[in-house]
Steps between C-alpha positions, in 0.01 A plus 500: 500500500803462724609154586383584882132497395587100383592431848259251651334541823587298808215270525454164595438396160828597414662365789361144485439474088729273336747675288385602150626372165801678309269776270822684369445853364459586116800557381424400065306577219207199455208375363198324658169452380378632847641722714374553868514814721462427846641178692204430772241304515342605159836536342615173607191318440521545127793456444494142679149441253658660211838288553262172492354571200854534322481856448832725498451731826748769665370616843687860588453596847626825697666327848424165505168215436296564818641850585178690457117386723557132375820465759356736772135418501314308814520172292129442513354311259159621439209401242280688404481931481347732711179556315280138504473253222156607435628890502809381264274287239258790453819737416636220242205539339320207624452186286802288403726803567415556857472134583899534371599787716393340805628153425831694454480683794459207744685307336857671546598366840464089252778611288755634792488135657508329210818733338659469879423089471598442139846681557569404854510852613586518824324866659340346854189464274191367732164490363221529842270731338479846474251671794310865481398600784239777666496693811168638434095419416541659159865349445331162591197575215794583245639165567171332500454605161805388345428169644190507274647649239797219466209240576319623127824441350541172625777557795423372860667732741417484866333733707625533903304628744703690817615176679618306203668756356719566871548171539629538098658782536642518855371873586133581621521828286221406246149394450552295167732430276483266187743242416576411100710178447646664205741702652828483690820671531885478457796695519455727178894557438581139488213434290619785248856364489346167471304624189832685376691107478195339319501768246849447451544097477172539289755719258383869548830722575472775818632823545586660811622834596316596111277813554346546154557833359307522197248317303513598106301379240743389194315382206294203618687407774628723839785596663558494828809644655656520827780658605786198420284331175177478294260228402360489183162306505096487346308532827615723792304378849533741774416387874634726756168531721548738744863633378329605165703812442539734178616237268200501293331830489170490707479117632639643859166670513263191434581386846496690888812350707472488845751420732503209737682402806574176708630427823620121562581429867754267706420119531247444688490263774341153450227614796430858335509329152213270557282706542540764249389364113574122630392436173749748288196631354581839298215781616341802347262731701216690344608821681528824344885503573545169395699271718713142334684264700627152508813283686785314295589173584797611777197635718542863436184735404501748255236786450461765229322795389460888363814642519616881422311705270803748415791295600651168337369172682793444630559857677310449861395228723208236448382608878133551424529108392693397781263684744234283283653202556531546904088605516471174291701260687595638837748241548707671260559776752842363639598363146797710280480654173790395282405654166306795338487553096246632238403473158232656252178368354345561245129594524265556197168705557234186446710245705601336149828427337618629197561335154575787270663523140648815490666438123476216224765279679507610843309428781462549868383346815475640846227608800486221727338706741706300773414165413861499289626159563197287342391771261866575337533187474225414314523832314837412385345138330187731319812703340657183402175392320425839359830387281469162454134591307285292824210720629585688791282501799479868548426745165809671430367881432681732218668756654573625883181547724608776731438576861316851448642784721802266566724786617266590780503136635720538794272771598169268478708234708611742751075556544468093555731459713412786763175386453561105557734644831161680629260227467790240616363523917246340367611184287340596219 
């Protein structure tokens, strides 16, 4: 890959991020006990754990921690997954095992304030809630039923009616919306580079600008090679998420990516910022042709969604999310658009992540199904307990589960979309 396709996209994150840590390239032949491919969230994450627990950890990544969704994402962060906890139990297999899965998948958006507390991180982290919200009867029944849902697993999260979530929310655009004190949000490529120096002053060494090449099985242990070195180590942990490429043969095919775009305005003035998310709550709709937003902490509002189907993210304008964002919030009409960049996701057909062992000695960890910054995370910790011999939250399945039809996907997504853009007149 040429060194243009490392070049990161102008986005606020980049412009107002703190400056990373030194990650020099690969340049030597060495030996870790761990080696990590991938230097986002997931990546990150265990190596910081992994570090903690003494254990000898090289982290190789292709441009630099935070390149990939972690450093372009809409720095939600968002418990739970799309299916409910009752939904999520029954597919864990119920019992002690599903109660697991859906502690762990609530309980994501706990560890990103406590890792951004314990090492000072500074990212513009705020924690208000995350809100859902429904423009429709049957979006307002879906929403209904989580409540209930979360309630049999012991989480409170509150229900609004039309006026409390406007006066909430700042736009008379839906009928409910729920609120769960769990979540928040943050700028994600300050809180990846924030990760990257914890994992290094805990003792784990990072490697930018380190595509891996090849993974080769050498006796007991592997090899991993890039183009300037090689790692020899016992466990191999790859987390590249929605970059997966042909590294190891098959895992690109376990997940769908889908490309995302976000448009962050200007400013806003004091009078137009009052009354849009006075709160800086970070918002989901239950549309079709899903909708996320938020504001930072200098008053400007970002909004994301689909992006290209047979272009890269970062090829066209976000103006189906800025025209959003005007039918939201009218007083946005007069406001300027400073930035525009994309990313991918990585979706998995049932809504769940992925905890796969594809060989004795490797494993991998991705499908966040947009819900990347809590999830990797806490993804990244299960991998660091898969090694240290604790019991992992999530099974960890032999083998790569496989999206079937996978190279027809783009063709199935092209069929949602026109689809969502037919029945969009009407909110649904």
């Amino acid at each position: 890959m040429s060194d243009a396709a490392w070049t990161r996209p102008p986005s606020l994150w980049a412009a107002t991020a703190p400056v990373g840590p030194d990650c020099p390239p690969l340049v030597t032949a060495e030996t870790a006990e761990v080696v990590i491919v991938g230097g986002g969230f997931t990546g990150l994450s265990a190596a910081l754990h992994l570090a903690e627990e003494g254990r000898s950890v090289r982290l190789l990544e292709a441009a630099e921690p935070g390149f990939g969704a972690s450093g372009r994402n809409g720095g939600q962060v968002n418990p739970g997954w799309k299916p409910d906890p009752d939904a999520t139990a029954k597919a864990f297999g119920g019992g002690a095992g599903g109660r697991r899965a859906v502690a762990f998948s609530g309980g994501g958006p706990d560890l990103v304030f406590d890792l951004i507390e314990r090492h000072g991180i500074a990212c513009e982290a705020v924690r208000p809630g995350y809100v859902q919200a429904a423009k429709t009867p049957s979006g307002a029944k879906l929403l209904r039923r989580r409540v209930e849902s979360w309630a049999r697993h012991g989480v409170t999260i509150d229900y609004l009616e039309q006026g409390d979530a406007s006066e909430l929310l700042g736009t008379d655009a839906y009928i409910a919306a729920t609120r769960d004190p769990r979540g928040g949000n943050l700028n994600p490529l300050a809180y990846a580079r924030g990760l990257a120096r914890a994992a290094l002053a805990a003792g784990a060494a990072l490697h930018g600008e380190s595509a891996v090449t090849r993974i080769e099985r050498i006796g007991e242990d592997w090899r991993i090679d890039t183009a300037g070195g090689s790692v020899m180590a016992q466990h191999v942990l790859i987390c590249t998420n929605g970059y997966t490429d042909t590294l190891w043969p098959g895992l690109r095919e376990t997940v769908v990516p889908i490309a995302s775009v976000i448009a962050a305005s200007e400013p806003m003035p004091e009078h137009v910022a009052q009354s849009v998310l006075p709160g800086r709550h970070a918002l989901s709709d239950t549309s079709r042709e899903m909708f996320y937003y938020k504001r930072d902490e200098a008053g400007r509002f970002l909004i994301g969604g689909r992006g290209p189907i047979f272009s890269p993210p970062d090829s066209g304008p976000a103006h189906r999310a800025r025209k959003m964002a005007v039918r939201l919030f009218p007083q946005l009409a007069r406001i300027g658009w400073h930035y525009e960049w994309g990313g991918y996701v990585a979706l998995t057909p049932d809504w769940f992540p992925r905890l796969m062992r594809p060989a004795e000695g490797v494993i991998a960890a991705l499908g966040y199904n947009g819900r990347g910054v809590a999830m990797a995370t806490a993804m990244g910790r299960e991998l660091a307990r898969a090694l240290t011999g604790e019991e992992t939250a999530l099974p960890i399945t032999d083998g790569l589960r496989r999206v079937p039809l996978h190279r027809l996907y783009k063709v199935g997504l092209l069929g949602n979309k026109v689809k969502a853009k037919l029945l969009d007149p009407l909110g649904i």
